[in-house]
C-alpha positions in Angstrom: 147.9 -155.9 159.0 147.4 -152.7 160.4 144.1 -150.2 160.6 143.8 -147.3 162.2 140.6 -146.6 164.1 138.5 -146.5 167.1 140.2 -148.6 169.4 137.7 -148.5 172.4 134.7 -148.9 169.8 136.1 -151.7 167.8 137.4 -153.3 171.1 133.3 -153.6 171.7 132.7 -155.3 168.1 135.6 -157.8 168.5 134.3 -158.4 172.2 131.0 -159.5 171.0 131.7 -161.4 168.3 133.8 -163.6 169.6 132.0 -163.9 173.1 128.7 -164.6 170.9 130.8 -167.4 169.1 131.9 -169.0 172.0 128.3 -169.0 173.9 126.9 -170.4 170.8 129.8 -173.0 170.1 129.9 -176.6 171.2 132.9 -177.4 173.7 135.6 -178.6 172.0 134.4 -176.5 168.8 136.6 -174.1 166.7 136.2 -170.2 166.6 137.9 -168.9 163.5 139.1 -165.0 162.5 140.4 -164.3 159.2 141.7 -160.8 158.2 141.7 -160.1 154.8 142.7 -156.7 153.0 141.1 -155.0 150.0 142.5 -152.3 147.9 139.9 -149.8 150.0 138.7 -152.0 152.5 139.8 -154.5 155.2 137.5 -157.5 156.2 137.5 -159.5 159.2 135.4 -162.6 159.5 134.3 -164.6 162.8 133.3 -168.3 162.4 132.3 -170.4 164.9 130.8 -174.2 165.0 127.9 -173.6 166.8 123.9 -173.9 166.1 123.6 -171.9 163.5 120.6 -169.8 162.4 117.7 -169.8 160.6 117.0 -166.9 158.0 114.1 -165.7 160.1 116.3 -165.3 162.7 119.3 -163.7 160.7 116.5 -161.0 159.6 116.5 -159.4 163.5 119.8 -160.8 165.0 121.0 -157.2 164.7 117.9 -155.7 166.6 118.1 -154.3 170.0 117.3 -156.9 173.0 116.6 -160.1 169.8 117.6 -162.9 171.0 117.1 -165.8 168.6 117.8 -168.9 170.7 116.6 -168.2 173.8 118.4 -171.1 175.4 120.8 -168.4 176.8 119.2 -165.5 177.9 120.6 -165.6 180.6 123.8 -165.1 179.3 123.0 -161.9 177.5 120.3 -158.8 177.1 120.2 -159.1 173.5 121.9 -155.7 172.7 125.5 -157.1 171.4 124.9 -157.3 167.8 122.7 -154.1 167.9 125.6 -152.6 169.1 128.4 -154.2 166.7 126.3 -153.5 164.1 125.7 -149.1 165.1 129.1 -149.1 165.7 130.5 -150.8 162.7 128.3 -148.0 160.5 129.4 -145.0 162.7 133.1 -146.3 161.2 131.7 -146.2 157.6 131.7 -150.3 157.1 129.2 -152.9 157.0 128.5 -156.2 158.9 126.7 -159.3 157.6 126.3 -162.8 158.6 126.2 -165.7 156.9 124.5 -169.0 158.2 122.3 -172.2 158.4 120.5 -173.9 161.1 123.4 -176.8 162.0 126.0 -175.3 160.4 127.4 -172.7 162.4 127.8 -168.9 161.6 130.2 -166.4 159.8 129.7 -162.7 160.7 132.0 -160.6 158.5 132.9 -156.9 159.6 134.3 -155.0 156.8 136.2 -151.5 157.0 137.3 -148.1 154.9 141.0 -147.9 155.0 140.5 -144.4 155.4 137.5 -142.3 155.9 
């Protein structure tokens, strides 16, 4: 599939996503992308295996410096899905996650074909 747009930006969103599910992944786990197209949009989705998330949580995960399990903080400032999240609106699209405490998370980034 292709998609034309911001390579250095959406370098950053891929980046983080995919760093976030493999800090918050067991070892041994599986990280998942699918890529999906729309007739206006395309849609790519990162699943991990991980912790998961409370809804409290999933209500300020895309705050600057939130960092809802502090069990790696040191791993991170907290800024990542601030920053997916302002960059995947200055591309017209939207972000959302989808999870449950245990059962892992799904953050889906969807995109305009065209702007």
């Amino acid at each position: 599939m292709m998609y034309c747009g911001s390579e250095p930006f959406l370098e950053q969103v891929w980046i983080n996503l995919i760093d976030n599910a493999i800090k918050h992944s067991p070892k041994g786990s599986s990280i998942r992308i699918y890529i999906s197209e729309k007739p206006k949009t395309v849609a790519v989705k990162v699943s991990d295996d991980g912790c998961g998330m409370t809804g409290e949580v999933q209500k300020h995960i895309f705050e600057k410096f939130y960092q809802g399990d502090r069990s790696h903080k040191a791993e991170g400032s907290g800024l990542g899905l601030a920053l997916v999240k302002r960059i995947v609106e200055l591309c017209g699209g939207t972000v959302e996650v989808e999870s449950a405490p245990g059962a892992g998370a799904s953050f889906t980034v969807e995109l305009p074909k065209e702007k």
